[in-house]
N, C-alpha and C positions, 0 to 999 in steps of 0.2 A: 220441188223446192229443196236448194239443200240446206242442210245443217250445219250451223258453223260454233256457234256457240253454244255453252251449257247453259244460261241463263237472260231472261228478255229485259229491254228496257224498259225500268218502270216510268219513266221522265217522260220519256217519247210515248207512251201509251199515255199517261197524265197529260200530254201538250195536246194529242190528238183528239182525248175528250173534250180536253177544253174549250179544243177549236167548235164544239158544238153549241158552248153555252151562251146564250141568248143575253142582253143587258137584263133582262128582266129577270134572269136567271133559270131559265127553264132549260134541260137536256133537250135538245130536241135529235133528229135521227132516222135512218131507214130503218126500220124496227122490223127485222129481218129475223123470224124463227127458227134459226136454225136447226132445233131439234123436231119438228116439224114439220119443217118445209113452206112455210106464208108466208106472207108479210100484206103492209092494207093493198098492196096494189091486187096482190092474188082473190081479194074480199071487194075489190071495188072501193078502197075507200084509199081515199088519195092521202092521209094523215102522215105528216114528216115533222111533228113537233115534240111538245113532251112527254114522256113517260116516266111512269112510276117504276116501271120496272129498273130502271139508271137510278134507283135511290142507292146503292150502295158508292156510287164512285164519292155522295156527298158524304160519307164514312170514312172513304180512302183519301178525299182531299185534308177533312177532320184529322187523322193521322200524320198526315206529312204535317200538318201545322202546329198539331203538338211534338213533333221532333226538331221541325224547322220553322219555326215563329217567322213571318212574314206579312207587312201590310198588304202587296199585294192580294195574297193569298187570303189573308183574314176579309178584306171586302166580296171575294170570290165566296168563301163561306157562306158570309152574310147574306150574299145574296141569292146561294143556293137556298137555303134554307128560310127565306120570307117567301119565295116562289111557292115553292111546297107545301108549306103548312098553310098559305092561302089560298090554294088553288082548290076549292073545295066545292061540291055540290050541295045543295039547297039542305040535303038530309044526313049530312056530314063524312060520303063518301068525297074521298079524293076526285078530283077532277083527271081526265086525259090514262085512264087505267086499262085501258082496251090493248097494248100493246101492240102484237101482231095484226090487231082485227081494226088498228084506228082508232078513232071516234067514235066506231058504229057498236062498242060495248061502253054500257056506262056503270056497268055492276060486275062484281067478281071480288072476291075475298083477297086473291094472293096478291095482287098487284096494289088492294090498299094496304099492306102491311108491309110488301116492299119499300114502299116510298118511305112508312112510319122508322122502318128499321133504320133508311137509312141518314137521317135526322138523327136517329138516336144514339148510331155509333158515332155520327159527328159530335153529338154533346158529350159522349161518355168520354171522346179522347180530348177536344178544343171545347168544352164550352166554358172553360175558365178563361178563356180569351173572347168570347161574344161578352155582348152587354146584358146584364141580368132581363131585362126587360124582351129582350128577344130567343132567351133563353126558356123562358116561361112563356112564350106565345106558342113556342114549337114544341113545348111539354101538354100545352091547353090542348092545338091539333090533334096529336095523336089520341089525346082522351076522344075529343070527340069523333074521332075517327073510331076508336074503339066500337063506344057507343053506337054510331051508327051500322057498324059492323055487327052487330046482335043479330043482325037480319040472316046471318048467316050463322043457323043452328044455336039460336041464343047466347052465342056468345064463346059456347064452348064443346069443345069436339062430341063426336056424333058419329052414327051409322049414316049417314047422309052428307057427311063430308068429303074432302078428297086430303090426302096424306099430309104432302108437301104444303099445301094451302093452311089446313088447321096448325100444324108445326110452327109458319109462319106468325100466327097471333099470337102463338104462346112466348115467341122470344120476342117480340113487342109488347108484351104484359110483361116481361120478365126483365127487359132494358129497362120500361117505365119505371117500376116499381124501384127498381137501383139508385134511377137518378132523382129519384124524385120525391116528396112528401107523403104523395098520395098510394096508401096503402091495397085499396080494393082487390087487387088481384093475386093477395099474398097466399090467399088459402085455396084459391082456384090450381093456381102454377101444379103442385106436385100431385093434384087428384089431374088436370087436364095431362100431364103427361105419362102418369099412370095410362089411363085411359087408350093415350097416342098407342104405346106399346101392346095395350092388350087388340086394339081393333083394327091394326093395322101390321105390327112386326110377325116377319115370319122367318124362321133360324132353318138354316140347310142348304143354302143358295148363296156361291156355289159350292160350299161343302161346310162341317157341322159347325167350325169354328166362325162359321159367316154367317152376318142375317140382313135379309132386303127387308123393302120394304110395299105391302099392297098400296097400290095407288087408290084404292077404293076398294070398300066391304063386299062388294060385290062383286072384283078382280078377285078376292079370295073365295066366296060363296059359291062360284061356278065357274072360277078360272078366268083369270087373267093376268094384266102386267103386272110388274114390279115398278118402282117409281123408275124413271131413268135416271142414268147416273150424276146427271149435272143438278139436280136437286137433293143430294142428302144432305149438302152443307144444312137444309132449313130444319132438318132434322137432327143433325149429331150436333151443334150447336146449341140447341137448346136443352139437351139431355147433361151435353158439359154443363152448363149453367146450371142447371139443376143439380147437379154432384158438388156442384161447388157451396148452392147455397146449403144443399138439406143433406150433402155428407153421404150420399148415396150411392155406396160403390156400386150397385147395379144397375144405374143410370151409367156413369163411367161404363161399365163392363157391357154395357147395350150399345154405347156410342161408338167403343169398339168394333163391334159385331159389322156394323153397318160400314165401316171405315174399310172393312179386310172385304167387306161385300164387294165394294167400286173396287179397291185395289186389286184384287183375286179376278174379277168379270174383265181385266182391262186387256187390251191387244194391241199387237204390234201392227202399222200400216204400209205401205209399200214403202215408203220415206226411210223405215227405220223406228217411226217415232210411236211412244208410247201414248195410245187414246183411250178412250172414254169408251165402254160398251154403252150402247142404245137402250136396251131393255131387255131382260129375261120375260118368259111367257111363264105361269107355273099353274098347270093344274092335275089336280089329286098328288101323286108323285111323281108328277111327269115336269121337268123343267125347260124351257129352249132358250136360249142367249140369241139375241139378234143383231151384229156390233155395228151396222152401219146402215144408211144414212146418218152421220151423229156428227154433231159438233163440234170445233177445234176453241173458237173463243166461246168463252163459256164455261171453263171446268173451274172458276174462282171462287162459288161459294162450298160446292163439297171438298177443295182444298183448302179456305180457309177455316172450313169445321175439323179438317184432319190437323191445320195446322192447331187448332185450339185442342185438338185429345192429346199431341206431343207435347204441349206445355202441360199435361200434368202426367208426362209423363215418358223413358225415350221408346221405341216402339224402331228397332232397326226397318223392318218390311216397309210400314209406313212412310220412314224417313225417306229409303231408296223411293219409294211410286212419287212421293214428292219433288228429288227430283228429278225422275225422270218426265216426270210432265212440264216443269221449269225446264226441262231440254226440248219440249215438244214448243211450248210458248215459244221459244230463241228461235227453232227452226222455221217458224210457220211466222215471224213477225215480218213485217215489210220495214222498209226505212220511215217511211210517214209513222209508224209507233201502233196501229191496228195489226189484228192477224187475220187470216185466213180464217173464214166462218167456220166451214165444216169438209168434210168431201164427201162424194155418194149420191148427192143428188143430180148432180151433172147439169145445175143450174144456176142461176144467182142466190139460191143460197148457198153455196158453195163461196162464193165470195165477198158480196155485198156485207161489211161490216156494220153492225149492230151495234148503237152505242148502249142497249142496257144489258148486255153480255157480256160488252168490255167495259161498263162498269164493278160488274162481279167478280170479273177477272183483276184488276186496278184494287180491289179491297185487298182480295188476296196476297198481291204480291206487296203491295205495302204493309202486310202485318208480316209476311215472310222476308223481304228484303230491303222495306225500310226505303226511303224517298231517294237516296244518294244526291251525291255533291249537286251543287247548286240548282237544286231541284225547280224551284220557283222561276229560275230566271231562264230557262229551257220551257217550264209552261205557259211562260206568257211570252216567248221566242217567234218571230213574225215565222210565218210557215210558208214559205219561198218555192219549194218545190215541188211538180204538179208529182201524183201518184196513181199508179193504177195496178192493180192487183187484175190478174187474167188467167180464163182455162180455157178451154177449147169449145165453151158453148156461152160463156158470159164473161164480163169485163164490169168492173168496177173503178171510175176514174173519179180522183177529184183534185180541184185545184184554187185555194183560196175558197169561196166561200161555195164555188159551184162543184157540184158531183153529179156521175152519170149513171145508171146500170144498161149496157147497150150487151146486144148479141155481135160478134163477130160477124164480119160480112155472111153474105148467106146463110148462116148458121141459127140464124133466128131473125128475129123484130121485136125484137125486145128495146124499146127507147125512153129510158125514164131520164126525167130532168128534175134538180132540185137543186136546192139554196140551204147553205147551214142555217142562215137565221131566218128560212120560212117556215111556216109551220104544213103547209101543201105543197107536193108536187104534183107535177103531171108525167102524161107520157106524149109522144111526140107521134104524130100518123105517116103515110105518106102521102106526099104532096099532089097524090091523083086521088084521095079522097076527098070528101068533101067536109071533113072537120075540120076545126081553126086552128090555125097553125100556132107554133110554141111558143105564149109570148115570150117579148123577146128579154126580161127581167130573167125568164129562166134557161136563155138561151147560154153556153155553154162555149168559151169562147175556143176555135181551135180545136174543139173535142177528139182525143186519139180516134183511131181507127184501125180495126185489125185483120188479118186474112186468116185462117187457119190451113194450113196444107196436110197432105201426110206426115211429112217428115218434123211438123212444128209451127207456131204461130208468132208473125209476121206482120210486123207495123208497118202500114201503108200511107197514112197522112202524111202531110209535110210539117208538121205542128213542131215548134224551135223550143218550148220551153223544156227549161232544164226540168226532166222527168226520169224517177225512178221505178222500172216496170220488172213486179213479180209474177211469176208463173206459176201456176198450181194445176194440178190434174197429171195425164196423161202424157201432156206435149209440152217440149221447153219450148223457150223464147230464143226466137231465133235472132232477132235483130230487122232492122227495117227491109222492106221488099228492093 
């Protein structure tokens, strides 16, 4: 893929979530792990509806509303955020939290406090434009979400936790507590992030002026990871908030530490362009850096936590990694307004876009670049042209409300079919088995078709619609057979 510009469209990345959200308002999605390698089909679980994890895009739509006041936009709010805060289980976990794994998890700490987050930066920037009454249902939610969240280690961090997960509640007690009346969690905040520090930070990695962070007590007790790099925003984030409230240079000067950690660990890819390292190993005084299979969409919350340490303060090093990763978004975006998931795995996750990654990404660059001109009327812009992102082992097409993840001729059998406003997809078989064939709702009209050769890969269908086709991996795009 080449590189053409220094900075991505936020508009077009805005229009293309959009395209997922449901009347009822739900993100729905191929909920494609890229730092991991799942997604539900890898699990058996066929789930393409909503997650918690895409709570931040309702943060980043939040922003552009308070810069650019819009009815449209403000109904789109609205209706993000009645979704959410009632989509709830019986014991006051969020509903649809399983992410990568589907339907088939209904428990998990970080994905209920994503969603809480991102409700919260929606109020913190537009909620003087919702109606008080819907303001205070989506303040009640997260309480009770709180609440119901005690299940995990009473409430507050622990030797039984995981990093990035406990991080996550503290900056949802620490949004709450801002916008809101309700005090409870005023004297928890600076003993629970104390705590985060003592049982989890570790300074040396990759040299003195840096510090990662254990992913678990027990990654440190007998060796292991460090959190990967696309999760410190959940951490330097709330350590900022913390210096701000309780004046705590060494909260600042720890958020630091972590900021120079991602920066310092990052590498260059064949492209040119500047990534995300995967994960350091660290045990006794032994360190290893591992930079890939890793992610490309995805790096928006530990860049919006770097962009929150430059606001208090300028930080050249920092400035530059900023942006040179706004030059990695530019290179790696498609014309439809998604990027390129990751590289390294030489599979659909490599392509297959993720809307609650490019929700994390979408917060970021609206707190760094701001919605630009006629931002609203580009997000709700009819989306006319089909798209397909392609490498040399998967292809991701979609067109209007249908999308595909197929393998290139012979190069696999991989045939997934889905619908932006279903909440299930399937996969398709072949037609000398004896499974039932694709209905035809998620039949896929004209669907591309590809060849790979040596020299490059090669559009074989006769399919007329005006289509924009990116290449990633190893092989260009040659053009049709």
């Amino acid at each position: 893929m080449e590189h053409r510009t220094t900075a991505p469209d936020t508009a077009a990345l805005a229009g293309w979530l959009h395209s997922w959200v449901t009347r009822q308002g739900a993100i729905n999605g191929f909920h494609n792990h890229s730092v991991w390698g799942t997604n539900p089909f890898t699990f058996l679980d066929f789930t393409s509806g909503h997650t918690t994890f895409a709570g931040p895009a309702v943060g980043a739509y939040g922003q552009a509303l308070a810069q650019q006041p819009d009815e449209r936009g403000i109904a789109l709010l609205r209706r993000l955020l009645r979704y959410q805060s009632t989509e709830m289980q019986p014991d006051g976990q969020y509903r649809h939290i399983g992410f990568q794994v589907g339907e088939s998890a209904t428990n998990g700490l970080i994905h209920n406090a994503v969603g809480g987050l991102g409700m919260l930066l929606a109020l913190r920037h537009a909620g003087h434009l919702l109606p008080a009454d819907e303001v205070a249902a989506a303040l009640d939610s997260v309480r009770r979400n709180l609440d119901a969240c005690k299940i995990y280690g009473d409430g507050r961090p622990g030797v039984d936790g995981t990093c990035n997960q406990e991080y996550a509640r503290v900056w949802v007690k620490q949004l709450y507590t801002e916008l809101g009346d309700d005090k409870t969690y005023a004297d928890q905040i600076p003993e629970d992030l104390a705590e985060l520090v003592r049982l989890f930070h570790h300074r040396g990695v990759p040299d003195a002026d840096s510090a990662g962070a254990f992913r678990t007590t027990r990654d440190r007790a007998e060796g292991g990871i460090l959190e990967p790099a696309e999760y410190y925003g959940l951490m330097i984030v709330p350590l900022v908030l913390g210096y701000r409230a309780q004046g705590d240079q060494d909260l600042l000067a720890e958020a630091r530490r972590l900021c120079r950690h991602v920066a310092r660990s990052a590498w260059t890819d064949d492209t040119g362009a500047t990534r995300y390292h995967r994960y350091w190993h660290v045990k006794g005084d032994r360190a290893r850096k591992t930079d890939t299979p890793m992610l490309i969409a995805g790096m928006g919350l530990t860049l919006y936590g770097i962009h929150e340490v430059l606001a208090e303060g300028p930080d050249p090093e920092l400035e530059a990694f900023t942006e040179a990763c706004l030059a990695t978004y530019a290179g790696y975006q498609t014309p439809a307004g998604y990027f390129a998931s990751a590289s390294g795995w030489h599979n659909e996750a490599d392509v297959a876009p993720s809307t609650a990654w490019h929700a994390h990404d979408l917060l970021f660059l609206m707190a760094r670049l701001g919605p630009g001109d006629a931002f609203w009327d580009r997000v709700f812009a009819p989306r006319e042209r089909q798209s397909v992102l392609v490498s040399d082992r998967s292809y991701w097409a979609e067109s209007g409300l249908h999308w595909s993840v197929r393998s290139p001729l012979t190069a696999g059998d991989l045939h997934l079919y889905g619908r932006k406003d279903r909440d299930t997809f399937t996969r398709e078989f072949f037609a000398w088995t004896d499974r039932e064939p694709l209905p035809e709702e998620l039949r896929y009209p004209d669907v591309p078709e590809f060849f790979v050769a040596n020299d490059g890969i090669y559009r074989v269908d006769g399919g007329e619609a005006p289509t924009d086709i990116t290449a990633v991996g190893p092989l260009p795009y040659r053009g049709r057979l």
